[in-house]
N, CA and C of each residue as an Amber inpcrd file, in Angstrom:
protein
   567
  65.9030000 114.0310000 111.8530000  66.1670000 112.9310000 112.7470000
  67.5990000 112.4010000 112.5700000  68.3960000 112.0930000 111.2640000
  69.3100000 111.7650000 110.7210000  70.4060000 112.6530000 111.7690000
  70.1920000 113.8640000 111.6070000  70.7860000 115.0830000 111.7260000
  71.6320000 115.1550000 113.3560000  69.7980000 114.6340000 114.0030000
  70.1340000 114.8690000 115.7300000  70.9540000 113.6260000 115.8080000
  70.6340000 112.4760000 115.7970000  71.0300000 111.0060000 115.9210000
  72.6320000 111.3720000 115.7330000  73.2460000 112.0420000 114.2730000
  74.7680000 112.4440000 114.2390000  75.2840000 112.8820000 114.9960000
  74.5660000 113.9740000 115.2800000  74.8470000 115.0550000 116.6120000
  74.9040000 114.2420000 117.6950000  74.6090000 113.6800000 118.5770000
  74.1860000 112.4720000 119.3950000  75.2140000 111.5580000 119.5810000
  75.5380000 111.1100000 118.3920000  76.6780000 109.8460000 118.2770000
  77.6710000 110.9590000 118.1460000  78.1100000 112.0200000 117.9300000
  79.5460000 112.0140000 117.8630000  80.0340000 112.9750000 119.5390000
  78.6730000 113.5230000 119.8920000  79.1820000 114.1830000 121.0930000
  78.9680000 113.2390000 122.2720000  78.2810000 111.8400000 122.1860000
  79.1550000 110.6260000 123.3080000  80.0520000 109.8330000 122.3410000
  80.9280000 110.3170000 121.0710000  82.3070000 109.6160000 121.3190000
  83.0320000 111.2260000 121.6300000  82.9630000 112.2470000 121.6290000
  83.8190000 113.2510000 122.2260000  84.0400000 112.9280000 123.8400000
  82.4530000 112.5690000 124.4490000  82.4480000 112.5290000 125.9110000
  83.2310000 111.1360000 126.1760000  83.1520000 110.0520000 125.1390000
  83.7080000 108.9370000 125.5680000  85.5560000 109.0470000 125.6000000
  85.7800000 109.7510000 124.7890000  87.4030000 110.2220000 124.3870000
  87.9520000 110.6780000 125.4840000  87.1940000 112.0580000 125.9610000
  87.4840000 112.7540000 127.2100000  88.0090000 111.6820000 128.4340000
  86.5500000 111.0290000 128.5050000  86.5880000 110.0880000 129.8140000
  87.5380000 109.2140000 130.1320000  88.3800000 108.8080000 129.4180000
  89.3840000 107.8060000 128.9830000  90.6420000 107.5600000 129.4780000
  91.0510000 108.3660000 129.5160000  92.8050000 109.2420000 129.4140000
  93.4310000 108.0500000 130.5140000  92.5480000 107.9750000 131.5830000
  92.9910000 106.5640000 132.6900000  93.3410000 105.4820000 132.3140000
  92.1570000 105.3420000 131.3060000  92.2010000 103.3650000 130.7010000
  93.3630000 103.8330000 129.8170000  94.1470000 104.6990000 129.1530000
  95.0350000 104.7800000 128.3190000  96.5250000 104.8690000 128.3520000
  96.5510000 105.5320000 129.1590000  98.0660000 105.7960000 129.7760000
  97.9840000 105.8020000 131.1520000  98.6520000 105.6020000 131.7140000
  99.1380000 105.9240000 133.1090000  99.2020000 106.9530000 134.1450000
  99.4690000 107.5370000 134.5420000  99.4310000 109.0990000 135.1270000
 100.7130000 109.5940000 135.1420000 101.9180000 108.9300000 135.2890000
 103.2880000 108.7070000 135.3850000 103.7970000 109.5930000 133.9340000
 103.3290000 108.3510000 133.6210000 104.0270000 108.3410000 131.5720000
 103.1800000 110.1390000 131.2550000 102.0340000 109.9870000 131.5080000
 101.1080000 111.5980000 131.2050000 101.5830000 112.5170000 131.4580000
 102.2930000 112.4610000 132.6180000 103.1110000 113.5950000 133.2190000
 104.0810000 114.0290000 132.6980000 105.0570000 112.7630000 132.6920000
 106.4700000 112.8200000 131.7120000 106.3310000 113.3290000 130.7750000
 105.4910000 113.0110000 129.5980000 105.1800000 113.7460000 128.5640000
 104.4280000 114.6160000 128.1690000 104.1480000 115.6390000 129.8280000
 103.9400000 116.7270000 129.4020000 105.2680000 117.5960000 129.9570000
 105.7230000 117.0710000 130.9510000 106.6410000 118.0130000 131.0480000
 107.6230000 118.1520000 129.9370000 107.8820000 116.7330000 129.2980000
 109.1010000 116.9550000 127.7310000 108.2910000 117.7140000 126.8860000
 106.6350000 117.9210000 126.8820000 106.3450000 118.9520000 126.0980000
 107.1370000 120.3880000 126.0600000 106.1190000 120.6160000 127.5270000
 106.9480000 121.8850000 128.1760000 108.0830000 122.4860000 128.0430000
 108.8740000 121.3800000 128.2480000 110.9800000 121.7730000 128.3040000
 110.9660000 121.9890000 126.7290000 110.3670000 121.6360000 125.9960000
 111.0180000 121.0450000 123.9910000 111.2170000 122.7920000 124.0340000
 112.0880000 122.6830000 123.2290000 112.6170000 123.8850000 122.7340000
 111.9610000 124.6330000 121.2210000 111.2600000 125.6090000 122.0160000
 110.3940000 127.0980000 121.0030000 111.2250000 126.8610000 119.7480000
 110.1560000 126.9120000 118.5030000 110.8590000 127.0590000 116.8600000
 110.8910000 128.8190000 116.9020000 111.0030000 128.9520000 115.6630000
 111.7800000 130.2920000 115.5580000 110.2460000 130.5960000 115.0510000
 109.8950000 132.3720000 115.3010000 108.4350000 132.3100000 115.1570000
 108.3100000 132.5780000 113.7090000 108.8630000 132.3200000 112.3850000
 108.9220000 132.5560000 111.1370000 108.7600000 130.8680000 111.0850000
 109.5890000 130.4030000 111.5340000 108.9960000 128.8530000 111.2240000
 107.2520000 128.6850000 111.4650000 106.8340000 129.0670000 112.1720000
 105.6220000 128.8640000 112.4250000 104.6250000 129.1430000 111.4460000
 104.9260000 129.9570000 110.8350000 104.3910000 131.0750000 110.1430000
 104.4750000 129.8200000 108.7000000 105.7580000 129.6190000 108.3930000
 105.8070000 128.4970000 107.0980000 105.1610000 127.3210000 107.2860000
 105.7450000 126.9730000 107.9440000 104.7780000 125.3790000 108.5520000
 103.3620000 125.9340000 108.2740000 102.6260000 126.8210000 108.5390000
 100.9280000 126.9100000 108.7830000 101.1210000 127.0270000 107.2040000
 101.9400000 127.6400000 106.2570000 101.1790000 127.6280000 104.8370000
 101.3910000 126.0070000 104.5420000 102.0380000 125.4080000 104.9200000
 102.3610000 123.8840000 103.7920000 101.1920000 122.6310000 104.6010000
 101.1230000 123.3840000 106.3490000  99.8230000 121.9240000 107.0590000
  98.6520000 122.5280000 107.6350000  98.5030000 124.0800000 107.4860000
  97.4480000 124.6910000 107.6840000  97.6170000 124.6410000 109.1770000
  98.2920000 124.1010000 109.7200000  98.8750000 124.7040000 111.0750000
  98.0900000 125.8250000 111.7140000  97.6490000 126.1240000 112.8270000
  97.3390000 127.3030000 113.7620000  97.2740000 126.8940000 114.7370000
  97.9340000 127.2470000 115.5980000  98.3660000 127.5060000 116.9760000
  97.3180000 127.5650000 117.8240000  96.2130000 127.8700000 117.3010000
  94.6940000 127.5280000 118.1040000  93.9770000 126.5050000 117.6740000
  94.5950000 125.5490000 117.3810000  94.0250000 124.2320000 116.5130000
  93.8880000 123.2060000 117.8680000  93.1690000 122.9290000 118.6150000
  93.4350000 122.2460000 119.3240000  92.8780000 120.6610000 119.2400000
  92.8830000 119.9120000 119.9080000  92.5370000 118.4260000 119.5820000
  90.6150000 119.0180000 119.7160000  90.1460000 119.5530000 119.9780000
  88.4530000 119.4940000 120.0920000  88.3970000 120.0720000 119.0880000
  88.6250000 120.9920000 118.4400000  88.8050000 121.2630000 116.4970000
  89.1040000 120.8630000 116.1150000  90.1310000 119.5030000 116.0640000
  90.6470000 118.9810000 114.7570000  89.1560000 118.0700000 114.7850000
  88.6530000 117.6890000 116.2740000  87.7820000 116.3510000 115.5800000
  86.5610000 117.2490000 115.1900000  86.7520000 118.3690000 115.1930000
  85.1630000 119.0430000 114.8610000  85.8370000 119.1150000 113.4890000
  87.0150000 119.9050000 112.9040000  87.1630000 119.7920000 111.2970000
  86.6090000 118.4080000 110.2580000  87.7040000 117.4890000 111.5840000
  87.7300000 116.0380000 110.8360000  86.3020000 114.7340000 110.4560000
  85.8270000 114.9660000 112.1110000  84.2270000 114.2250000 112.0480000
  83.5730000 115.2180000 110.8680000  83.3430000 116.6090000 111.5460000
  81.9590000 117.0520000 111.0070000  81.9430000 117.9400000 109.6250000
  83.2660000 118.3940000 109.4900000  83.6570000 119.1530000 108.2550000
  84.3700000 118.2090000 107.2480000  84.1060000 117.1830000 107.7860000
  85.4270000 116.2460000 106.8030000  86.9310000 116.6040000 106.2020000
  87.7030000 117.7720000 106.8190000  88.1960000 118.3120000 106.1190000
  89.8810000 117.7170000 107.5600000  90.8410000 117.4800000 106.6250000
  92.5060000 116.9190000 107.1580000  92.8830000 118.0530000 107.7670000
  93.3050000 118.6030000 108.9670000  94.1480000 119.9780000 109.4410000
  95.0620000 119.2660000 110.5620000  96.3250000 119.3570000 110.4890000
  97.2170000 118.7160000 111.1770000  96.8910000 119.0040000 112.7070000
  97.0590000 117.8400000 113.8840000  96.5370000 118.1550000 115.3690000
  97.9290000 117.9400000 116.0410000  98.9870000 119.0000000 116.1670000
 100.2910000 118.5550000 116.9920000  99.9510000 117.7880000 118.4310000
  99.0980000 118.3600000 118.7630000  98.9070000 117.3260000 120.3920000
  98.3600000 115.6750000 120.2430000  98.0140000 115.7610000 119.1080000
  98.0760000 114.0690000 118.6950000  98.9730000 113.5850000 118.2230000
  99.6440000 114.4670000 117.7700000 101.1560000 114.2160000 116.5410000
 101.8670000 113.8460000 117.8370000 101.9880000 114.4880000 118.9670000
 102.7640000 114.5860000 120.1970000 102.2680000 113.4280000 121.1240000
 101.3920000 112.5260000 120.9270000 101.2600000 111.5170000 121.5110000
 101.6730000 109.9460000 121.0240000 102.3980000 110.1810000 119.7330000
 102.8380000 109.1500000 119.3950000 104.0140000 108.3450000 119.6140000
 103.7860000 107.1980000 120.0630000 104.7930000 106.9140000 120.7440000
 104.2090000 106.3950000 122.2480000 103.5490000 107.2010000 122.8770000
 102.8460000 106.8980000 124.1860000 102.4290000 105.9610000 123.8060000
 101.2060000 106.0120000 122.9500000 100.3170000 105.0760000 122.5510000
 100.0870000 104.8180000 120.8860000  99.7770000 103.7290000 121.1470000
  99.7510000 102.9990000 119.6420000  98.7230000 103.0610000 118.9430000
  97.1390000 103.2880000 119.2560000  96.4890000 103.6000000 118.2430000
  96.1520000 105.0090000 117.9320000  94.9420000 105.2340000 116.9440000
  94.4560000 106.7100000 116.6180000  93.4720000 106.7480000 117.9120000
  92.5040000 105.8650000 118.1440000  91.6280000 106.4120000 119.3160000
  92.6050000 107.0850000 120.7850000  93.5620000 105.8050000 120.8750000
  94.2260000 106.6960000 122.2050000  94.9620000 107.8000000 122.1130000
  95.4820000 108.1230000 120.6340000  96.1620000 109.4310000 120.6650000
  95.1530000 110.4510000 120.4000000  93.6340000 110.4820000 119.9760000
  92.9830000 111.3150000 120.4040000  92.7060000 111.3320000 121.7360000
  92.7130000 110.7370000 122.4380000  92.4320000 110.5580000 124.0430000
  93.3490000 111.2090000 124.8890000  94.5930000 111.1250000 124.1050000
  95.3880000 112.3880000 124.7390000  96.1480000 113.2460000 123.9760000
  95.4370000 113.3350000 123.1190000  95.5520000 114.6500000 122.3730000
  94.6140000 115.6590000 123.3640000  93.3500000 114.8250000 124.0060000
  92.6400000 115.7490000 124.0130000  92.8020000 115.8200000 125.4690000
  93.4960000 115.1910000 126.2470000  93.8630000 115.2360000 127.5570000
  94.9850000 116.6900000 127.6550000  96.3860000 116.4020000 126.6510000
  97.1790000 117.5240000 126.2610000  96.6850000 118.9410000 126.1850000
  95.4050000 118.7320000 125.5010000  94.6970000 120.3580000 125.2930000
  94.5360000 121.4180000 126.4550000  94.6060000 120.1770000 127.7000000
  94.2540000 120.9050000 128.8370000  95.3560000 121.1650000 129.1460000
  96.5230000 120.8600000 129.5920000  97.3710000 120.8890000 130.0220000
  99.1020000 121.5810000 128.9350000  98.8860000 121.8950000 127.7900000
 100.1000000 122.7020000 127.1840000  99.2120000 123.4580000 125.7360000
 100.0890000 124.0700000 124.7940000  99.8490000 124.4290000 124.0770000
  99.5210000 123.5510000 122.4700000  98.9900000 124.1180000 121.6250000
  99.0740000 122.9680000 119.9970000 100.4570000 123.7290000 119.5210000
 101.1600000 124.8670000 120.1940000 102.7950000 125.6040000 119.3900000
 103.7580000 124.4680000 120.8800000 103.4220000 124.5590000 121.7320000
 104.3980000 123.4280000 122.3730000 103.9670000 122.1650000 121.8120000
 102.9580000 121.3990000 121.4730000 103.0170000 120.1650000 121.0130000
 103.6750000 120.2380000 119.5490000 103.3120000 120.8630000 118.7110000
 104.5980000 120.7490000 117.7800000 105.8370000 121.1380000 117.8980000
 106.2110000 122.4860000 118.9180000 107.9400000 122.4870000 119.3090000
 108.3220000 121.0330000 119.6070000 107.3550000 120.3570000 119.8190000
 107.7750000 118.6990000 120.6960000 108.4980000 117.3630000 120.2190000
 106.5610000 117.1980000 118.5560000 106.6080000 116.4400000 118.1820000
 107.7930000 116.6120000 116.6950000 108.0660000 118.1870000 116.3070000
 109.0230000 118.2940000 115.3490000 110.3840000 118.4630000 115.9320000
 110.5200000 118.1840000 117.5770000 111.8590000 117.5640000 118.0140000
 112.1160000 116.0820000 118.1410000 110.9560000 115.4850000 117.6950000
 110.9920000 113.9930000 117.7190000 111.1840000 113.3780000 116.0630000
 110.8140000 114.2660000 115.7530000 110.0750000 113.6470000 114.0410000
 111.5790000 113.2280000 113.0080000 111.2160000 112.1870000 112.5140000
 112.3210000 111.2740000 111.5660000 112.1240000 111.8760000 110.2410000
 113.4260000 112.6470000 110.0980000 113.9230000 112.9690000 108.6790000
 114.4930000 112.2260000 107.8460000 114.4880000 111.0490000 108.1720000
 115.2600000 109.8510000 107.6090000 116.9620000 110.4130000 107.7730000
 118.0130000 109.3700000 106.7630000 118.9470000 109.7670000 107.1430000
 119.8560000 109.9900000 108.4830000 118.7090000 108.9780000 109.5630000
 119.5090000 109.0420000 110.7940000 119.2620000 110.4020000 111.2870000
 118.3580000 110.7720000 110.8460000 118.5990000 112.4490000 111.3210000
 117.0670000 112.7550000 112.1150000 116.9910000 112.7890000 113.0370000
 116.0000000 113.1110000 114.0880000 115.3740000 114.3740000 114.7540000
 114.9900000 115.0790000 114.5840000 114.6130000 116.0750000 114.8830000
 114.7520000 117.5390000 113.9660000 114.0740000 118.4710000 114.5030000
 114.0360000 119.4290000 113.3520000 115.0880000 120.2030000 113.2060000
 115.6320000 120.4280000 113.7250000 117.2030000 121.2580000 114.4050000
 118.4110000 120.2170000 113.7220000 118.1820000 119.1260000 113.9960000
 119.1220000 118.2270000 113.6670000 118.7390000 118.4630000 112.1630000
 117.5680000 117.9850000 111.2890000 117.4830000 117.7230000 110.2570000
 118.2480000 119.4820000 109.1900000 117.8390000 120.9780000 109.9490000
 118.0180000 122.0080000 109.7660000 119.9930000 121.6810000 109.0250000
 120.4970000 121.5510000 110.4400000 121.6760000 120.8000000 110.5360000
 122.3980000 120.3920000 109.4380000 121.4570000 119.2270000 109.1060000
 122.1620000 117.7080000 107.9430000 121.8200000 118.2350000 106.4850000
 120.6720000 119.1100000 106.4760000 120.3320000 119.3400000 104.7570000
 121.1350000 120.6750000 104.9010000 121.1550000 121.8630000 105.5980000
 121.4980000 122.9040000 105.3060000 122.8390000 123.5560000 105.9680000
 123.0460000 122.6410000 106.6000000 124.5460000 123.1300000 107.7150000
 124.2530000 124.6600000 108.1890000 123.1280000 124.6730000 108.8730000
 122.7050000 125.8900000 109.5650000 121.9930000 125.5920000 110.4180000
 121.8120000 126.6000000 111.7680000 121.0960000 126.2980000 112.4510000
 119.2680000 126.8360000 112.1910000 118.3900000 126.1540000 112.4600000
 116.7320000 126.3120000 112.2690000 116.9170000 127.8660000 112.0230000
 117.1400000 128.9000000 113.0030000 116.8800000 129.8850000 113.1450000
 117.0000000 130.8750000 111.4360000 118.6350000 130.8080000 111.3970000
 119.4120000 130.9230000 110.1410000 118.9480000 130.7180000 109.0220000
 118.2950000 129.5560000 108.5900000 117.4500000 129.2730000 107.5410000
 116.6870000 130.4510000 107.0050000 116.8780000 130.1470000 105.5350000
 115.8910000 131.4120000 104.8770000 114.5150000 130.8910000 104.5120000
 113.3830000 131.7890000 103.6590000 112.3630000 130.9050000 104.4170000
 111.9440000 129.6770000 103.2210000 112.8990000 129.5110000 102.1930000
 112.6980000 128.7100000 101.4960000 113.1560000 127.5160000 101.8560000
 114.4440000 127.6490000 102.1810000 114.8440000 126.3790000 103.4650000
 113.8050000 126.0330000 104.4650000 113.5630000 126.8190000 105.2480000
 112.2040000 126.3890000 105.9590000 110.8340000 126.3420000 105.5930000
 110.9630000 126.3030000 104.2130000 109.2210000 126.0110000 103.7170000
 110.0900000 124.2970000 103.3340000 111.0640000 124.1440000 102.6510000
 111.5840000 122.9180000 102.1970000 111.7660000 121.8640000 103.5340000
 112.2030000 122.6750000 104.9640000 111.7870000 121.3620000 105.7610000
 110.4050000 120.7880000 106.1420000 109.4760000 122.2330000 106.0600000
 108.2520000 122.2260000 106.4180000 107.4910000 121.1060000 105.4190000
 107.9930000 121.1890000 104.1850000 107.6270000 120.0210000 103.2240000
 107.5020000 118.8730000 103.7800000 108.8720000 118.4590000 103.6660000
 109.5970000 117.3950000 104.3170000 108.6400000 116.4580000 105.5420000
 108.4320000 117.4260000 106.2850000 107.5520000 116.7870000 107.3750000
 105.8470000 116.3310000 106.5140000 105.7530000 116.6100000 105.9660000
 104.5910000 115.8500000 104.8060000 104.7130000 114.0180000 105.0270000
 105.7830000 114.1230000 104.1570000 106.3350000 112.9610000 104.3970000
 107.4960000 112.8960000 103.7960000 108.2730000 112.7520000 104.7490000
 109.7340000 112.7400000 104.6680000 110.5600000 111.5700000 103.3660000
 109.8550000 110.6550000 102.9200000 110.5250000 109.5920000 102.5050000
 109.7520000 110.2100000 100.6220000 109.1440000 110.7530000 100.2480000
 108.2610000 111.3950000  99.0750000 109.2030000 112.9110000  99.0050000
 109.4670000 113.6230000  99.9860000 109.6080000 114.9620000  99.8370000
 111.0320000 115.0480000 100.5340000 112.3770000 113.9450000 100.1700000
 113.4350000 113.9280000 100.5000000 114.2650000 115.0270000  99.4130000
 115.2560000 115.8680000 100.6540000 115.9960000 116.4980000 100.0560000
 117.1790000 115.7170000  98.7000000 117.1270000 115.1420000  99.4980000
 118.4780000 114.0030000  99.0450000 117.9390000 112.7600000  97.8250000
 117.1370000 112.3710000  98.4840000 116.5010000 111.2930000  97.1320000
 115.8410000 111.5680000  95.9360000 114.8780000 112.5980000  96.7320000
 113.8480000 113.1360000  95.6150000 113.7050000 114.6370000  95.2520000
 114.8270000 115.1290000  95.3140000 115.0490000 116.8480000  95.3850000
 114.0360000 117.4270000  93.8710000 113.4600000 116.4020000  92.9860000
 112.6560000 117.5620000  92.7190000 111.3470000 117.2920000  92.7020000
 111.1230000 116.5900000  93.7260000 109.3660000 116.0840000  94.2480000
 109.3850000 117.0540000  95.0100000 110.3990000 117.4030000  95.6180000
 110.3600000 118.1250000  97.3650000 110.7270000 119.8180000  96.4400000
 111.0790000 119.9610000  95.1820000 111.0350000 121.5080000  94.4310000
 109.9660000 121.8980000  93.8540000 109.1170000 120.3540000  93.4430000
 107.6230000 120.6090000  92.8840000 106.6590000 121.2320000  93.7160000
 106.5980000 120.4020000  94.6970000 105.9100000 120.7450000  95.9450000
 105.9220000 122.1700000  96.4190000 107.1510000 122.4240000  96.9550000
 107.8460000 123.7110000  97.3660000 107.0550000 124.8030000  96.3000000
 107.2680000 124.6520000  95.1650000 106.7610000 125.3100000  94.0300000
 105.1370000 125.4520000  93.8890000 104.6670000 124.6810000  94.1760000
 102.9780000 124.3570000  94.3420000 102.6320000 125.4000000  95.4430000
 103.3120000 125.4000000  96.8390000 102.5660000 126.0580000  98.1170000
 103.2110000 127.2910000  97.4160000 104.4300000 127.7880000  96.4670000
 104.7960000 129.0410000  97.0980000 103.3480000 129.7370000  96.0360000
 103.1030000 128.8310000  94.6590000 102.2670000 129.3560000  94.4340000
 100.6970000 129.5480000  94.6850000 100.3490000 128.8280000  95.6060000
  99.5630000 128.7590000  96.3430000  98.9000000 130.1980000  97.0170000
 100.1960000 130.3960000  97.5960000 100.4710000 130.6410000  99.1420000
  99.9210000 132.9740000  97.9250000 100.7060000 133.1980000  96.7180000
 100.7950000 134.1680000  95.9310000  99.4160000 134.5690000  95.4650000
  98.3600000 133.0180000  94.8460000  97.0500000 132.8310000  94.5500000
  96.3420000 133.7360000  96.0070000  96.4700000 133.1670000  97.2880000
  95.7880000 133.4850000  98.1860000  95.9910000 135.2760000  98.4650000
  97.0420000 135.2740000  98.9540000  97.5040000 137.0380000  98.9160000
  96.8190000 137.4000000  97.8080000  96.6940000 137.3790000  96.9500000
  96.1090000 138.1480000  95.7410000  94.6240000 138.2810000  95.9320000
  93.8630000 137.1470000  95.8360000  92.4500000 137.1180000  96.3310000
  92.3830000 137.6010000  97.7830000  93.0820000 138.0520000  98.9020000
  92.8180000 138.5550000 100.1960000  92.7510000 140.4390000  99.9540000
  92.8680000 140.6250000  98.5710000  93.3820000 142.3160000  98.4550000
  92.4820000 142.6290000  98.0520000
């Protein structure tokens, strides 16, 4: 009984989330920010690849899996199309509301090309290209992939995993996923 009743309550707040997207934003503003989805400029596909070891990232992660990870698995997996609604709107319910509006309409690899062209590296430094830029005087692409596991950090949280402030929170870390990342390959053989 426990079981169905869960089941029950969380698939009318999925249906209630869905239904929403009107009372939340506008149609205007929805648009706009899908087309700046759209236009944001593609990461390099090795970035992608790093980013998924440090936020578990996948490109088929969409906002109706993160809340199936998050409600029913209890388990944190980063949702770029919510990450990509911030800013529209100010709470967590409405950025699931169009997170999950987004799902229909672009990709979870365009909502993070998006939201990691928006995202604060501190330092005045804004975006991922820019931040590529200010720590490494290279462009994203150029980066080797330790540089780009070190920005991929960074986006953790930028103010904990600073190149500049805290360079060896952000080497510990770095050091943790690469061994991580060696643990897993080994057990996949």
């Amino acid at each position: 009984m426990i079981t169905t009743s869960t089941i029950l309550i969380l698939f009318g707040l999925y249906l209630w989330l869905n239904q929403r997207i009107d009372n939340v934003v506008d149609k205007a503003t929805y648009n706009s920010l899908v087309e700046e989805i759209k236009a944001s400029e593609n990461l390099p596909d090795r970035f992608y690849e790093i980013y998924g070891q440090v936020t578990e990232f996948d490109e088929m992660l969409t906002t109706n899996k993160f809340l199936f990870y998050r409600l029913v698995l209890n388990k944190r997996k980063p949702c770029p199309c919510v990450d990509a609604s911030y800013g529209v709107t100010h709470n967590t319910v409405d950025n699931l509301t169009v997170g999950l509006a987004l799902d229909k309409d672009v990709s979870p690899k365009k909502c993070l090309d998006f939201y990691l062209s928006k995202f604060d590296f501190l330092h005045h430094t804004i975006g991922i290209q820019n931040a590529s830029n200010f720590y490494y005087q290279k462009d994203l692409e150029e980066l080797s992939d330790d540089e780009m596991l070190e920005l991929s950090v960074m986006t953790i949280n930028p103010s904990i995993y600073n190149k500049i402030r805290n360079p060896e929170k952000l080497k510990e870390k770095v050091t943790e996923i690469k061994t991580n990342e060696k643990h897993k390959r080994k057990n996949c053989r």
